[in-house]
Every structure is written in structure tokens, then in C-alpha cells.
N, C-alpha and C positions, 0 to 999 in steps of 0.2 A: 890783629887777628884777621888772618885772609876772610875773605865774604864768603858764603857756601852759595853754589850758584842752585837756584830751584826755578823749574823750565814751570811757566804757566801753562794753566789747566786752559783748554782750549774751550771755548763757549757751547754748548750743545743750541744748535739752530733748530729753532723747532719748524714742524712742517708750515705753508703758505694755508690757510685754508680760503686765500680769495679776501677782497675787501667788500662788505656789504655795499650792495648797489643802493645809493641815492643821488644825488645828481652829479651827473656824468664830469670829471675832471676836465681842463680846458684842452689837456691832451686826446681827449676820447673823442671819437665821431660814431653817430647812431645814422646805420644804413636802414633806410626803408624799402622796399621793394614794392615794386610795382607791377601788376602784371599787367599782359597788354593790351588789355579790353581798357584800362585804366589811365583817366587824362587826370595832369598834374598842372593846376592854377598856376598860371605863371605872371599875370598881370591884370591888375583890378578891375580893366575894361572887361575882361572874362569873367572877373565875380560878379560885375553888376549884370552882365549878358544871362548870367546863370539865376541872378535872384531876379529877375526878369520873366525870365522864362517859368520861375515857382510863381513868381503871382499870375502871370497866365492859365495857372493851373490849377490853383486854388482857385480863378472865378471863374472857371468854366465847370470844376466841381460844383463850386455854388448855385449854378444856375442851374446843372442837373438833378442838385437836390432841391432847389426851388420846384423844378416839375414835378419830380414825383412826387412832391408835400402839395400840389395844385390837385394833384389828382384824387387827394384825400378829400371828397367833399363836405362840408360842416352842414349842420341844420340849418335850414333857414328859416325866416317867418314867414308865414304861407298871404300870399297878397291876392287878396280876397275880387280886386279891381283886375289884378291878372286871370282869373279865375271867372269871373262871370262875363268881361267885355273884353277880353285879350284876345290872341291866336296864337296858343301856344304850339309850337314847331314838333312838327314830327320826327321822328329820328332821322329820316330822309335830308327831311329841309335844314335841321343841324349839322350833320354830315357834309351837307353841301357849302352851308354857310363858313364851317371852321374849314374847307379845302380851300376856300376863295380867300379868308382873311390869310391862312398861311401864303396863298399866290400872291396877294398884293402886299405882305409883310418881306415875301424875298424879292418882289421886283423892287420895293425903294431900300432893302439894306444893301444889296449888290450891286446894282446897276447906274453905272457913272452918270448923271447927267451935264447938259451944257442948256442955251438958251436956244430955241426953236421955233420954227412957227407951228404952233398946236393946230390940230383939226378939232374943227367943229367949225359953231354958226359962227361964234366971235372972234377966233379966226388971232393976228398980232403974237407977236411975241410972247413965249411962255418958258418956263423952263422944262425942259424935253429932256425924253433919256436917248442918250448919245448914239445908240444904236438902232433909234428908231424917234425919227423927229416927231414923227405926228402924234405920238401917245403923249399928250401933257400929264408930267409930273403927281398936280394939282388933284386932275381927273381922278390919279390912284388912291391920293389921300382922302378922298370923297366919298369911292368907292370902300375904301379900307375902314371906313368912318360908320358908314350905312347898314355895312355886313354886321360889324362888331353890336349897331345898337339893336340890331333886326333880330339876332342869338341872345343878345341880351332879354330884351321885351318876349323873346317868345320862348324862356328856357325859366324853368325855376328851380331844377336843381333839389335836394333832398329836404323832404319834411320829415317832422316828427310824426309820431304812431299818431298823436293823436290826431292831427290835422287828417292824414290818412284816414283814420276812422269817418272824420266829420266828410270828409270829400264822398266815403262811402255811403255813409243816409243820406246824402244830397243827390248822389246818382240814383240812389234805388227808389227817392221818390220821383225823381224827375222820370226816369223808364217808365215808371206806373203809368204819369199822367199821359208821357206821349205813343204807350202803345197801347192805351185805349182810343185816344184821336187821332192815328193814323192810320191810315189806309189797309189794305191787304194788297200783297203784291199780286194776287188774278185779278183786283181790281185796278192795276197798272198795265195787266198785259192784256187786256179786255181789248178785242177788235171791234166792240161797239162804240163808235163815234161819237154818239150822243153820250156813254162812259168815262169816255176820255176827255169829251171839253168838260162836263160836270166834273172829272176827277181834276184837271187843271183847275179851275176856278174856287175848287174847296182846296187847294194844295197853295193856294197861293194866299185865300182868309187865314190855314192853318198859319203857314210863314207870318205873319203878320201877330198872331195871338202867341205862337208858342216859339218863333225864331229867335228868343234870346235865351229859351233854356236848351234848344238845341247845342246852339253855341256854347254854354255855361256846359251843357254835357261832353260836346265833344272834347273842351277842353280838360275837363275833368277825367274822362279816359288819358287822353295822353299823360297828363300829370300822372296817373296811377300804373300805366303803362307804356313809362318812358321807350321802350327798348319795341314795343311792337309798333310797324309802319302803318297796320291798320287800324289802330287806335280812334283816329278821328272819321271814321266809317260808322254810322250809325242804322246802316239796313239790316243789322240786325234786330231793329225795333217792330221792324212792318210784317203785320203776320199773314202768312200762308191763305 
């Protein structure tokens, strides 16, 4: 019996709906684009140049946040030796002080030195800065030395209320005692002669009985009156 011929059903191809993306076939290539503001590493000497460059800028962040965490003053404990025999610095003389230490701080971080003969009395080889033989080196670290402990010894920086408090019954008995034993200013501007040497000669017993609470006073103003120059001005004790 002949065969019966039956034509096959042709396949229904369903649509492509794309293959889910996960990692890329070895045929596939991923374009990046770049725009032109945009540099592209090409060689390690340029990643260390660039993590180079991040730590240059994280410590120089660092150091800026060091300052302004300097400028937060803390408490201190109130030094009672600074306060009665000290000379604490007036805003003037601080001011002056921190211009000088920043001077002598940038002339030895910048300034190249070599070996020179220094001026002064001792005269011989020194180490000089390059651009100017006769300033020895040494000179500036001396100086740089002197400023720092002169702002040191004559600054004290924030106290507690209380201490403030006590600083305050120490002033207002010490003004009692010394403007009842000083003078009056018509007895300073007195053109009687024989006035004036009797006012010298008691102004100089007074120095001598009361010239350490002066001192303990003036100092005691400026501590409470960091920020005013005439803090350690005391004629307003001498009356009228």
C-alpha cells in the first residue's frame, strides 16, 4: 500500500522578547562614554599621582580643622601666681606678640637657608638664610622661642564663673583700699612746689606699701577685660 504523503505543520516561532541581561557574553562589548571635562587612568604612576594628591588634601583639611577646634577655648584653672606677680598682656601686646611669632614662623618654613657668616658680636660661621647672609638662622629660633613663652606667661585664656566671681571680690576690695590712699588728681596738677616734692615722696612710700596690689589689680582687669587696651590703666582710681 502506497505511503500517503502529509506535509508537516510548520513550527510557530514565537516572538524574541530579548535575553535578560547578566553578564555580558564574550561576544558583547560595554561602551563607556566620556565626556570631555573627563580624564581616563591609563597608567598606575597616575593613580598613585592622584592618591597623592587625596592625601595632600585630607591634611591640609586636617590642619584647617585643627584651627578652628584651637579657636574653641576650654576652661582653664585660674593660676593664682599669674594673677598676683605676673604681667598679663594686654590685647595690644598679644596682638603684637602672635604677628611676630607668625613672622618668624614663615621666615624658617620658606626661606632656604645655606652656611654664612652671621652678624653680631660672635661674628664665624652660622647657618644663614640665603637671601640674606647676616640674619642667622639660630637668631630667629630664639626669637621665635621668646615671643611664644612671653604670650604664654602673660595670657590666660577663659576661666570658670567662679573664678571670675573670686577675681571680682578681689578687685573691689583692693579699689577700696587704694582709693582711699591715693592721691587726688588737683593734688598732682598743683603748681605748688613744695606739693609736688611732698606728692613725689608719698607716691613713692605709697609704691612701696601698695605696689603689689596694684599689680595684682591691673592684672586682674585685664584677665576680666581681655578685649579692652586700657584695661591695665588704673587712674581711674585717683579722685577728682
Amino acid at each position: 500500500m502506497p505511503m500517503e504523503y502529509k506535509p508537516r505543520k510548520k513550527k510557530q516561532l514565537k516572538p524574541k522578547l530579548g535575553r535578560k541581561r547578566g553578564r555580558p557574553r564574550k561576544d558583547e562589548y560595554i561602551e563607556i562614554e566620556v565626556s570631555p571635562g573627563e580624564q581616563v587612568i591609563q597608567s598606575t604612576d597616575e593613580l598613585e599621582a592622584i592618591k597623592r594628591n587625596i592625601d595632600m588634601l585630607q591634611k591640609q583639611l586636617a590642619n584647617l580643622t585643627g584651627v578652628e577646634a584651637a579657636k574653641v577655648e576650654t576652661i582653664q584653672d585660674l593660676d593664682d601666681t599669674k594673677v598676683k606677680r605676673g604681667n598679663i598682656l594686654s590685647i595690644d601686646k598679644r596682638n603684637n606678640l602672635e604677628h611676630d611669632i607668625k613672622k618668624y614662623e614663615s621666615m624658617l618654613r620658606d626661606k632656604e637657608t645655606s652656611l654664612g657668616r652671621a652678624a653680631g658680636s660672635g661674628g664665624g660661621l652660622a647657618e644663614c638664610f640665603t637671601n640674606n647672609r647676616r640674619i642667622d638662622k639660630g637668631l630667629v629660633y630664639n626669637k621665635l622661642a621668646r615671643a611664644k613663652k612671653a604670650l604664654s606667661d602673660g595670657t590666660v585664656g577663659r576661666i570658670s564663673a567662679s573664678d571670675q566671681q573670686k577675681l571680682g571680690r578681689r578687685k573691689n576690695e583692693i579699689e577700696r583700699i587704694l582709693k582711699d590712699t591715693l592721691p587726688s588728681l588737683s593734688d598732682c596738677n598743683s603748681s605748688d612746689n613744695s606739693k609736688t616734692d611732698e606728692l613725689a615722696h608719698y607716691l613713692i612710700a605709697h609704691g612701696k606699701k601698695y605696689g603689689r596690689m596694684e599689680v595684682e589689680l591691673k592684672n586682674i582687669n585685664k584677665i576680666l577685660e581681655p578685649e579692652n587696651p586700657m584695661a591695665g590703666d588704673l587712674r581711674y582710681l585717683w579722685r577728682k
